[in-house]
C-alpha positions as CSV (number, residue, x, y, z in Angstrom):
1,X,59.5,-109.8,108.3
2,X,58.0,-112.3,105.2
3,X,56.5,-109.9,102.5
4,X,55.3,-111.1,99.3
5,X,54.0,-108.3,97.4
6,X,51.1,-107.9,94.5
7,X,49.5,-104.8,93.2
8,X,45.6,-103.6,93.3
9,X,44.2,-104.1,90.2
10,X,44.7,-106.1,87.6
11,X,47.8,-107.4,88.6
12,X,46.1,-109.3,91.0
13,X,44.5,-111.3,88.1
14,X,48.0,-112.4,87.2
15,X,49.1,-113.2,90.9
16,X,45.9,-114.9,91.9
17,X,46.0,-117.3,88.4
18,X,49.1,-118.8,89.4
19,X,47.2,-120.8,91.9
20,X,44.3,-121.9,90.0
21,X,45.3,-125.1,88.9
22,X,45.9,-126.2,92.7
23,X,42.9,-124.1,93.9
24,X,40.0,-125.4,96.2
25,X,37.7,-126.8,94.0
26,X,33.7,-127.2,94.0
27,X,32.3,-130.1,93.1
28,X,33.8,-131.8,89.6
29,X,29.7,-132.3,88.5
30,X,28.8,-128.5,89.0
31,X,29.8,-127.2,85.3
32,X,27.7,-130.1,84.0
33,X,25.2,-127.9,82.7
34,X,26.8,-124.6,82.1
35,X,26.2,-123.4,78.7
36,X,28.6,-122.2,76.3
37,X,28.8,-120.8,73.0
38,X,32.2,-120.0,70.7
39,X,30.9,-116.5,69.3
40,X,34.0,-115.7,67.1
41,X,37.2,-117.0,65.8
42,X,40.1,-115.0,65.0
43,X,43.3,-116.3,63.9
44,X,46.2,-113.7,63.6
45,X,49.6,-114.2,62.8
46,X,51.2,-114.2,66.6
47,X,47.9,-115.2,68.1
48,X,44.5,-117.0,68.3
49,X,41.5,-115.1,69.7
50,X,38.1,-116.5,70.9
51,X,35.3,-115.0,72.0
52,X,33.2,-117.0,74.4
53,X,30.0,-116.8,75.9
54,X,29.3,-118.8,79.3
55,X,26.2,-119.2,81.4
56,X,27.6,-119.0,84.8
57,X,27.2,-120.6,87.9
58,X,25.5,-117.9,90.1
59,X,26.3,-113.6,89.7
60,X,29.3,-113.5,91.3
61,X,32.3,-112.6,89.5
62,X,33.8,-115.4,88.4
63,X,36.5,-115.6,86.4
64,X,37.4,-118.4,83.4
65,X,40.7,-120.1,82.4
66,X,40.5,-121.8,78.9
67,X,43.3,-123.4,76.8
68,X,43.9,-124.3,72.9
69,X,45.3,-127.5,72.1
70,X,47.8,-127.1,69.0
71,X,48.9,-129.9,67.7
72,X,49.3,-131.6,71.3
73,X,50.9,-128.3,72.6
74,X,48.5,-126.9,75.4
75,X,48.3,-123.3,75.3
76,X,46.8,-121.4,77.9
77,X,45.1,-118.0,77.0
78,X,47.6,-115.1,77.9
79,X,44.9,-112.5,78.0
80,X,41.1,-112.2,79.2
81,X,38.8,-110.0,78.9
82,X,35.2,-109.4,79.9
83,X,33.1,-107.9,76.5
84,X,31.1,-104.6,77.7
85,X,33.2,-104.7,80.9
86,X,32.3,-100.8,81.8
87,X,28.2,-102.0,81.0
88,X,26.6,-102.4,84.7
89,X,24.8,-104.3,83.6
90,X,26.8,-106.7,82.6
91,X,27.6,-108.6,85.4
92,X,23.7,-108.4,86.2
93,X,23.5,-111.4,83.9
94,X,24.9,-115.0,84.7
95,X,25.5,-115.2,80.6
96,X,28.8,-113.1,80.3
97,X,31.4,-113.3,76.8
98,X,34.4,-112.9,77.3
99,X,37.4,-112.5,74.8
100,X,40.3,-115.3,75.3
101,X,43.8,-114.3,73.6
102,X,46.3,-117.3,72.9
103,X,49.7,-116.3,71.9
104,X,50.4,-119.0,69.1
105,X,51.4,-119.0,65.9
106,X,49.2,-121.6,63.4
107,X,50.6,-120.8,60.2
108,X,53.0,-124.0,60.0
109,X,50.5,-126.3,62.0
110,X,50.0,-129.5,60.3
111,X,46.4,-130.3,61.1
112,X,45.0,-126.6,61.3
113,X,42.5,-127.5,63.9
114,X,42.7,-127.0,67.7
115,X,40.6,-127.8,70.7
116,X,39.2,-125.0,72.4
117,X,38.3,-125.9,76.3
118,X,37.1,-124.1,78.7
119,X,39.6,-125.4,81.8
120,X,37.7,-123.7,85.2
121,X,36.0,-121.1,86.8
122,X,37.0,-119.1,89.9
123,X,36.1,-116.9,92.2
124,X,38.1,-114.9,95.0
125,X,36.2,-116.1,98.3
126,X,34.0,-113.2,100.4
127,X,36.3,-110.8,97.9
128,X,39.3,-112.1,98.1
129,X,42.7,-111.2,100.2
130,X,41.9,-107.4,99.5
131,X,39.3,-107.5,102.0
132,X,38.7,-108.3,105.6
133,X,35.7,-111.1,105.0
134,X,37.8,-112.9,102.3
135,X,41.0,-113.3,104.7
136,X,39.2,-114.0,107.5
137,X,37.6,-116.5,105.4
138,X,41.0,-118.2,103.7
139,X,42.4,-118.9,107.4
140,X,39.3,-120.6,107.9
141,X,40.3,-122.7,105.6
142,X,43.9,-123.0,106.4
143,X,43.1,-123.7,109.9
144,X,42.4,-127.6,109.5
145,X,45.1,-128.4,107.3
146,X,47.8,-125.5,108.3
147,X,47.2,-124.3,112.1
148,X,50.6,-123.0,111.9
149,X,50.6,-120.6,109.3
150,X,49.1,-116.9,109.8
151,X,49.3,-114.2,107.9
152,X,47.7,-110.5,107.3
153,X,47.4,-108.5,104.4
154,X,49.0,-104.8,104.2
155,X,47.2,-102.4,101.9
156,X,49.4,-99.4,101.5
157,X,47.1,-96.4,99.3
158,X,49.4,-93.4,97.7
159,X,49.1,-90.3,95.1
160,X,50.3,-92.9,92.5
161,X,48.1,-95.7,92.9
162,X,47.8,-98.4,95.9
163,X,49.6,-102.0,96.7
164,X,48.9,-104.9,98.9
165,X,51.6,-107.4,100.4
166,X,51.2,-110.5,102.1
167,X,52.5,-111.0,105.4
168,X,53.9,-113.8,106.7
169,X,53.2,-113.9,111.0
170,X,53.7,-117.6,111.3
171,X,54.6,-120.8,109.7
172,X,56.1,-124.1,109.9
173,X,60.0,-124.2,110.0
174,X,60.2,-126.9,107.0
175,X,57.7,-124.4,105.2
176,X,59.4,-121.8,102.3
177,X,57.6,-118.2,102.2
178,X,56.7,-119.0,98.5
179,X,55.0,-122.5,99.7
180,X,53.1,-120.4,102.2
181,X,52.1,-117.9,99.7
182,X,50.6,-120.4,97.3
183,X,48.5,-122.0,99.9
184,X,47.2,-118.8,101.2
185,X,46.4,-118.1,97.5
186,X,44.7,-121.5,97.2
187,X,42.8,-121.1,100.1
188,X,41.1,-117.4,98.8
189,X,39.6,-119.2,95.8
190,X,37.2,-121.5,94.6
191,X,37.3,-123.3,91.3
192,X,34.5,-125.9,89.6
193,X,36.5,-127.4,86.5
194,X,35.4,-127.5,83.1
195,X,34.1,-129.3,80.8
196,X,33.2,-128.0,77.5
197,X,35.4,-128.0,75.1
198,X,34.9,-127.9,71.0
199,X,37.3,-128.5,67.5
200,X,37.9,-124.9,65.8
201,X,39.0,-124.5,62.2
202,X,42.5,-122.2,62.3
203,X,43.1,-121.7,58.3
């Protein structure tokens, strides 16, 4: 039996932005005219912290990806948080701010500037592999290109909390659990890339 296992919660952030950067995308033009404004700059001596503000595409919960460019390193952010995450109301607006942490240290850069860029947005797809919409959805998708692999998701619920696992049911033979894994992944999200991006003073 092929198990690969991720927790309820916010784990499933963590799990599900390992497949971002490979994710189905929208198209490349749809972020053209999203809105975005850099509400705050905090540089700290381990870290860099932004707080965004982003007119998204439509109310569903999307969730964004953004990177500082250090001195040509790439960072992504480590950390993201939604501001006045508990307020329902909240995610009644398409504008939503968000706080990005990047775990850099700035003290010995040489420039002392960075490029802040927001990278995507994603979505899980009809909620994701947690529910029974968003899986039937993803082997949808994975029928055209991957009519060999199936799969289910196992919710187990307990005193202590709850998990999920993906199953495995089918796949090909030349096909590792961990390659099947990150295409079922893929296949549960959309992403529209990017493309604002600004300088930001770090002294």
């Amino acid at each position: 039996m092929n198990k690969r296992f991720f927790i309820l919660g916010a784990v499933v952030i963590a799990v599900l932005s390992v497949a971002l950067s490979q994710a189905h995308a929208a198209s490349p033009n749809a972020l053209q005219n999203t809105q975005v404004t850099l509400k705050a700059l905090e540089v700290h001596q381990d870290d860099v912290q932004a707080e965004l503000c982003i007119l998204m595409p439509s109310l569903e919960p999307w969730g964004p990806y953004a990177t500082l460019t250090v001195d040509g390193k790439v960072i992504p952010n480590s950390e993201v948080a939604l501001i006045n995450a508990k307020d329902p109301e909240v995610m009644k607006s398409q504008t939503r701010c968000y706080r990005f942490t990047f775990p850099v240290s700035v003290a010995d850069s040489a420039s002392h500037t960075g490029i802040l860029k927001l990278e995507n947005l994603s979505v899980e797809v009809q909620g994701g592999l947690l529910s029974d919409d968003g899986v039937a959805a993803a082997k949808a998708r994975l029928h055209n290109d991957q009519p060999q692999l199936d799969f289910k998701v196992v919710i187990k619920t307990s005193n202590g909390g709850g998990g999920a696992y993906i199953q495995i049911l089918s796949k090909p033979d030349n096909m590792s659990d961990a390659q099947a894994i990150r295409l079922i992944q893929q296949a549960s999200i959309d992403e529209i890339p990017g493309n604002w991006q600004t300088e930001v003073n770090l002294k």
